[in-house]
Structure formats: C-alpha cells, structure tokens
KOLSEVO-183676 format. One record per residue: residue in one letter; y, x, z of N, C-alpha, C in turn. Coordinates in steps of 0.05 Angstrom, whole numbers, plus 5000, padded with zeros to 4 digits. Each point is the difference from the previous one (the first is absolute). Layout:
KOLSEVO-183676
aYXZYXZYXZ...
//
This chain:
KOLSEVO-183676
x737390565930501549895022501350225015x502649975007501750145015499949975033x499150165022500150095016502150145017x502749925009502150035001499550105048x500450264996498850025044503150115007x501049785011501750105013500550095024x500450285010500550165036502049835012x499449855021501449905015501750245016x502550135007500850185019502150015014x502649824980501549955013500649615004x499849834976500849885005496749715008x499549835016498249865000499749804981x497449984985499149754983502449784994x499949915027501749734993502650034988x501650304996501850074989500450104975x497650104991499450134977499249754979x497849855008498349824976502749814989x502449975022501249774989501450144969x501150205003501050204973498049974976x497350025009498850004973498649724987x500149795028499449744986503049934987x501850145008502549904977499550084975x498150255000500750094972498249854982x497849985015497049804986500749704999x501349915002501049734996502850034981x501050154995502050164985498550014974x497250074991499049954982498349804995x501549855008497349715001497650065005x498950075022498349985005499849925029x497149995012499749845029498350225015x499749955022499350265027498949855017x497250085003498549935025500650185022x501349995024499950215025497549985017x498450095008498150065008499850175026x499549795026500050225038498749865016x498250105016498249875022501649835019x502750105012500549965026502149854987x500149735012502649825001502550075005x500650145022502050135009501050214969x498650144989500750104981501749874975x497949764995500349834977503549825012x500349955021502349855006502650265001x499650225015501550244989500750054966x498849974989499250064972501849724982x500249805013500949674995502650035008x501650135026501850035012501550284971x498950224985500750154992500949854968x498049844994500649874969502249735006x500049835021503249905005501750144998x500750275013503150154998499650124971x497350024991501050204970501350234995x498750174978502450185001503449934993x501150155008502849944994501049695010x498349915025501049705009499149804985x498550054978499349654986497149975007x498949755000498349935011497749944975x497550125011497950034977498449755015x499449754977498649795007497150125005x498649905015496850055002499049785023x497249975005498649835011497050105012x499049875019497550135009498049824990x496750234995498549854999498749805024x498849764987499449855023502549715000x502750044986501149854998501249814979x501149815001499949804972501650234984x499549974968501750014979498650394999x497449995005500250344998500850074968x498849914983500150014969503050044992x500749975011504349904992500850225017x499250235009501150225021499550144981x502650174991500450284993498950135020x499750065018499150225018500049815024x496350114995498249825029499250195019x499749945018499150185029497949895010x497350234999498049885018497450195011x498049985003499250185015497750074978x500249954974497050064996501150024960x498650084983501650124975499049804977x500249545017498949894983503449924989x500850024973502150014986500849664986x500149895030499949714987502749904991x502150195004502450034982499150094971x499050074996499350114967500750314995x501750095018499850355009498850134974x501450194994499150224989499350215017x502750015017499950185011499849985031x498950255020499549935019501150345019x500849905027500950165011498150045027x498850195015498849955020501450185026x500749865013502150015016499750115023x496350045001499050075030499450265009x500250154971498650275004497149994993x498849724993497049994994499650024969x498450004990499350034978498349824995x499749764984498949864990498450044969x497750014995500050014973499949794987x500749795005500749754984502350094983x501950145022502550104981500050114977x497750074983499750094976499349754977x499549855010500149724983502849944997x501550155006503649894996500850244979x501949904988501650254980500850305007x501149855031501950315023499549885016x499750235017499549995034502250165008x500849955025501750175015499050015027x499450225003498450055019502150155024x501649815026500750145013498550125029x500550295012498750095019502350135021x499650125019500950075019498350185017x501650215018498050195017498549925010x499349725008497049905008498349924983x500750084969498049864991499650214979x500950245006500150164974497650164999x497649935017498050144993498449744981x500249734995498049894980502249984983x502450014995501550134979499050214982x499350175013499150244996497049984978x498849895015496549834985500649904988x502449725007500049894969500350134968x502750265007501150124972497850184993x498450095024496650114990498749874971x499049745019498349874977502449884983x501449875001501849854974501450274980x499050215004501850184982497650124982x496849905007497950024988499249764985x501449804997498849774994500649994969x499449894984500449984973501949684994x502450124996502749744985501250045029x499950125021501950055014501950275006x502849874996501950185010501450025018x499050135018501150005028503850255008x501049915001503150194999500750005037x501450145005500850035028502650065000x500749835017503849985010499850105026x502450155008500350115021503449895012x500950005022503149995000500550275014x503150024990500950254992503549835008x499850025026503649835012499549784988x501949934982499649674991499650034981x498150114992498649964969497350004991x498549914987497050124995500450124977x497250245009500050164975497350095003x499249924968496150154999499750264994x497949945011499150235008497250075013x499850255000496949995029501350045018
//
C-alpha cells in the first residue's frame, strides 16, 4: 500500500485534494475524504464543486442517502461506505485504518507536522508500506525529503 504525505505550505487542503480527486476518479476509481471538523469537510465540499479547472467533481457526505453511489464521500471517520479504494486524510491526523485502503494521502500542515513526522516514523517501518513525500515548490509538487 502506497502512502502518499503531502506538506501543506502554500496552498490549503480544500485547494489541493480537489486536483487529485480529479485525477482518482480519472481512473475509475472512488475516494473516501477523511476530517474531524465540519467546517473543514464543508470547505473541502465548497473546493470539489469549483474543481480544478471550473468543473465540478460529484461527491456526497457520509450520514446521507445514496452514500454507495458517491464517487467521493466526505466524513469523519475512514468507514468506506462508498466502496473507496482510496482515502485521503484531510486533517493532518493519521488514521491507521488508512492502511486497509490501497493509497492514502495523507495531508499535513505546520500544525500538524510534528505527528506527520511519527507517522512517516512508523509507516516507513511497516512491512507493504510505501510511504513517498510531496512538497510544493510555487505551483508544483515535487518529491522528495
């Protein structure tokens, strides 16, 4: 399983995830988003309506009718009742449920980059995980340490 940590530095979550749930639904596949704070999750809802490039990426929250029929569900906890492969955790927390999924994308930010830090500890010791690190670099990511 792929472990994908992305440095929050310039641009916020709700601007970044919508680019790469385009690309993960781009390959047929489906995306659990994963954040404690509501305010987040509706920021995060507000970022996959405009889409990148203006088009609008369908998705739905858990807790509401038709979750199974959501390409990309939003909710607070990493149960994948969309059918998710993949899962994004949006809070800076680290869940290890997230390793029951194919890829994780693990985003963090300067408040959260010390269990960032623990997490790529232990997940870079674990056996079938590959943990990679994105950084931004102006408008681009690029891995790296």
């Amino acid at each position: 399983m792929q472990v994908d940590f992305y440095q929050l530095s310039r641009d916020p979550v709700d601007q970044v995830l919508p680019v790469i749930a385009a690309r993960i639904l781009g390959l047929g596949a489906r995306l659990l988003v994963v954040a404690q704070e509501a305010e987040r999750l509706e920021r995060i809802s507000a970022g996959l309506w405009a889409g990148p490039a203006d088009s609008f990426l369908a998705h739905g929250r858990a807790g509401e009718d038709g979750e199974a029929h959501q390409p990309i569900l939003l909710g607070a906890t990493c149960a994948a009742l969309n059918g998710a492969a993949h899962v994004a955790l949006a809070d800076g927390i680290w869940r290890d449920e997230a390793l029951a999924f194919e890829r994780a994308f693990y985003f963090f930010d300067a408040d959260t980059i010390e269990g960032a830090r623990a997490s790529w500890r232990m997940l870079s010791k674990a056996d079938g995980v590959a943990p990679r690190f994105w950084r931004q670099e102006g408008r681009k990511w690029v891995q790296g340490p």
